[in-house]
N, C-alpha and C positions, 0 to 999 in steps of 0.2 A: 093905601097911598103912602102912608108913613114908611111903611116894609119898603116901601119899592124906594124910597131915598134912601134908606138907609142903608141899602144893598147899592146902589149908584154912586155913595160918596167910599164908599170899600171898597167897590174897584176902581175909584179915581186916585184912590189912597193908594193901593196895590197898582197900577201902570205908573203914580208917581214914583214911587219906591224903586220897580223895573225900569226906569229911564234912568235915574239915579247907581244904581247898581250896573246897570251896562255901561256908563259914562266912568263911572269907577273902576270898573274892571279894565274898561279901556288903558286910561292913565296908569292904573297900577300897574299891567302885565307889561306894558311899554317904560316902566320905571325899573322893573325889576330885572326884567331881561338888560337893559341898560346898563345895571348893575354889575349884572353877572357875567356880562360881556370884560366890560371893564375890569371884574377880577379875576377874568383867565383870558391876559394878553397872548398867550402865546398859540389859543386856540380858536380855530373858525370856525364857529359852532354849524353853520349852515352848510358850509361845505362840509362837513363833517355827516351832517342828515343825508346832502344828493349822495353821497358815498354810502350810504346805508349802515352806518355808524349805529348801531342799538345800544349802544353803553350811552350815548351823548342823547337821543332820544328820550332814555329813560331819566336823566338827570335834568334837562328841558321841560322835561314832564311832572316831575317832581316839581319843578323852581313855578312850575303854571297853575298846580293845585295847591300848591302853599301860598301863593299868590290869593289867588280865591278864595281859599278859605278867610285869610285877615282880609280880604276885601269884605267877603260876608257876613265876616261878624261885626265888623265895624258899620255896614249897611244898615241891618236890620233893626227896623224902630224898634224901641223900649217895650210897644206894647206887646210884640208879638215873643219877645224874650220870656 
C-alpha cells in the first residue's frame, strides 16, 4: 500500500511538472517569437513560410528549440537535476 502512494504522488508530481512546462513553453515560444519579430522589421516571417522560404523555416526552427531548451532547463525540478 505504501508502493502504491508513492508511485501516485510521482505521477501527480510529474503531470504537475507537465502542465507547468506546457504553460511555459506556451508564454515562452509566444515571447520569443514576439521578439524576433520585432528584431527583423523588415521581414514577414509567415508570408515568408506560405512561400516555402527554407532559409526562414530553418531559423523559426532554430529561435523554437532554443526556446525549449531554456524553457526546460529552467522547468525541471532540482531533484531530478
Amino acid at each position: 500500500m505504501e508502493h502504491l502512494k508513492f508511485v501516485l504522488v510521482h505521477y501527480a508530481v510529474t503531470l504537475g511538472w507537465a502542465i507547468v512546462g506546457a504553460i511555459s513553453m506556451g508564454v515562452g515560444l509566444g515571447v520569443a517569437l514576439k521578439i524576433f519579430n520585432w528584431l527583423t522589421p523588415n521581414i514577414d516571417e509567415m508570408e515568408e513560410l506560405k512561400k516555402g522560404n527554407i532559409g526562414v523555416a530553418i531559423v523559426l526552427a532554430a529561435v523554437v528549440l532554443a526556446t525549449a531548451i531554456v524553457v526546460a532547463v529552467t522547468v525541471i525540478p532540482e531533484a531530478v537535476k
